[in-house]
KEGULO-903146 format. One record per atom (N, C-alpha, C): residue number from 1; residue in one letter; atom name; x, y, z. Coordinates in pm, whole numbers, always signed. Each point is the difference from the previous one (the first is absolute). Layout:
<recs>
> NUM, A, CA, X, Y, Z
...
</recs>
This chain:
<recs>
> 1, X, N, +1162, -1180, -1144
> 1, X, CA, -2, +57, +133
> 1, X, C, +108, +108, +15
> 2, X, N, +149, -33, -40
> 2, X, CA, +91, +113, +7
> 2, X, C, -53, +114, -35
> 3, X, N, -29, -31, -185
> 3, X, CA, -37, +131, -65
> 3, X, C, -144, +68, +67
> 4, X, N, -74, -55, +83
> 4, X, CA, -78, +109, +72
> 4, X, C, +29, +38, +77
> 5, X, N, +81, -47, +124
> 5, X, CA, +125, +83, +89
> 5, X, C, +61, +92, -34
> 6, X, N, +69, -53, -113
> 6, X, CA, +82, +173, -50
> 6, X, C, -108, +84, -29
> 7, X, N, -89, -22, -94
> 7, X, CA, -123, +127, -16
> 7, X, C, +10, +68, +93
> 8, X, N, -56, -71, +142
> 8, X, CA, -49, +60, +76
> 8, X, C, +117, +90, +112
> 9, X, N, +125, -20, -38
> 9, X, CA, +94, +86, +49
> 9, X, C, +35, +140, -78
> 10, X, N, -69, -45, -151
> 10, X, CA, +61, +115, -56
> 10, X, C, -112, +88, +33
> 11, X, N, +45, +125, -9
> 11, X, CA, -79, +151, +31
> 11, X, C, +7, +47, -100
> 12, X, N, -142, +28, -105
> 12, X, CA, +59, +128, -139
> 12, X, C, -41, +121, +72
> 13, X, N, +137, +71, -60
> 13, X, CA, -90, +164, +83
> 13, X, C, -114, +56, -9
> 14, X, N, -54, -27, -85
> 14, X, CA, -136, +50, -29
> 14, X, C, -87, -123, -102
> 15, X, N, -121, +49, -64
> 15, X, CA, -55, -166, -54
> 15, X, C, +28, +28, -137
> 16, X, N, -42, -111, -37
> 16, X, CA, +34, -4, -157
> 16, X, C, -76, +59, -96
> 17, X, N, -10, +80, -94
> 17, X, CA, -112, +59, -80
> 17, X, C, -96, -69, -46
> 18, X, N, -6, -119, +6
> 18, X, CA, -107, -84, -72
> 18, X, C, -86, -14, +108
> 19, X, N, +106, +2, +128
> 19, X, CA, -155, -55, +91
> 19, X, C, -87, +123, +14
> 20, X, N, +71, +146, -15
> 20, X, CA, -90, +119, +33
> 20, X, C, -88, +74, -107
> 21, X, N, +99, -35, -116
> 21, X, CA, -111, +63, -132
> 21, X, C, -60, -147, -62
> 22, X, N, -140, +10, +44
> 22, X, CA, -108, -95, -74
> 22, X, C, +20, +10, -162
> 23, X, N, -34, +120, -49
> 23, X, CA, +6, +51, -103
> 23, X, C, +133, -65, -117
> 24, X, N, +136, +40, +26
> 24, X, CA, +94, -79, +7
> 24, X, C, +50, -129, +36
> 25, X, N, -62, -34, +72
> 25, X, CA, +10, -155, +6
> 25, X, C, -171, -82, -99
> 26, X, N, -60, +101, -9
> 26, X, CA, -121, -116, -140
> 26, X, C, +89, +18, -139
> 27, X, N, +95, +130, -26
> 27, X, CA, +36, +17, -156
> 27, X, C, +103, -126, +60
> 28, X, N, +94, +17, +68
> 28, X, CA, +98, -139, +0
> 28, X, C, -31, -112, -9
> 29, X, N, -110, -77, +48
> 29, X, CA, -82, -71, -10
> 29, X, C, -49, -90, -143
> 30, X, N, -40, +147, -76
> 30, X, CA, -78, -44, -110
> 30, X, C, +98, -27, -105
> 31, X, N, +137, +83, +47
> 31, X, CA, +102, +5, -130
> 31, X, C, +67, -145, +32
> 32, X, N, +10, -81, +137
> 32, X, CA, +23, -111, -7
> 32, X, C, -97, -103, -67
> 33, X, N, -113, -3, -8
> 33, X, CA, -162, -51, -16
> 33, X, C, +45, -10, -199
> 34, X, N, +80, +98, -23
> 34, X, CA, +23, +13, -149
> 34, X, C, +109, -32, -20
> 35, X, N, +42, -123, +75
> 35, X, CA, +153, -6, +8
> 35, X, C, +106, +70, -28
> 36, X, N, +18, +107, +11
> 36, X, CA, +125, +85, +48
> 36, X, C, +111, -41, +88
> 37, X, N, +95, +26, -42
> 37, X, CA, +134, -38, +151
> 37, X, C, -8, +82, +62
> 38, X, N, +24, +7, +118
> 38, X, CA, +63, +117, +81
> 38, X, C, +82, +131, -30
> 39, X, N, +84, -52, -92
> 39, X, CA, +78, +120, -75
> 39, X, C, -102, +84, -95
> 40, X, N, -49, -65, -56
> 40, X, CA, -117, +74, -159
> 40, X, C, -100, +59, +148
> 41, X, N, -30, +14, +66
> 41, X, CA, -91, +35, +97
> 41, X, C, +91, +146, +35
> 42, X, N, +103, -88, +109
> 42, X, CA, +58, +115, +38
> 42, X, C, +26, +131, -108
> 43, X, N, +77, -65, -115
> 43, X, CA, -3, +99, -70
> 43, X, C, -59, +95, -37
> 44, X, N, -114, -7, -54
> 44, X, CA, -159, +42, -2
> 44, X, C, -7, +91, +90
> 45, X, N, -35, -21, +132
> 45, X, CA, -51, +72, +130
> 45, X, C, +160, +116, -22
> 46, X, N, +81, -17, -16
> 46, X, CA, +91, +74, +2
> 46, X, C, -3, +128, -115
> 47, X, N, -36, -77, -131
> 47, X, CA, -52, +149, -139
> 47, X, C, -82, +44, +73
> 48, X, N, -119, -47, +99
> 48, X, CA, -134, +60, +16
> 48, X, C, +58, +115, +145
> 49, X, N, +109, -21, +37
> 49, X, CA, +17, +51, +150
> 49, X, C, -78, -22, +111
> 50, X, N, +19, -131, -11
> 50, X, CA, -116, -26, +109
> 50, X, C, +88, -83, +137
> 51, X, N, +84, -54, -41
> 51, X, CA, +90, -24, +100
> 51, X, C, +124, +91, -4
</recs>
């Protein structure tokens, strides 16, 4: 219950890229689906310039 209280106090200034690029959020997706960490992902999207 707290931790949805705080959610709901925090404000991000704007939304998060995953929720707005579909596109970007199926490659993140699939690179988890292929078990990837977060880092080997991030990394990735980062050679590609995509984030």
């Amino acid at each position: 219950m707290a931790h949805h209280r705080a959610g709901e106090r925090v404000r991000r200034p704007r939304p998060a890229k995953l929720r707005l690029d579909h596109e970007l959020r199926d490659e993140v997706q699939a690179k988890l689906d292929l078990e990837w960490s977060p880092e080997q992902i991030a990394a990735r999207l980062r050679t590609l310039s995509v984030i």
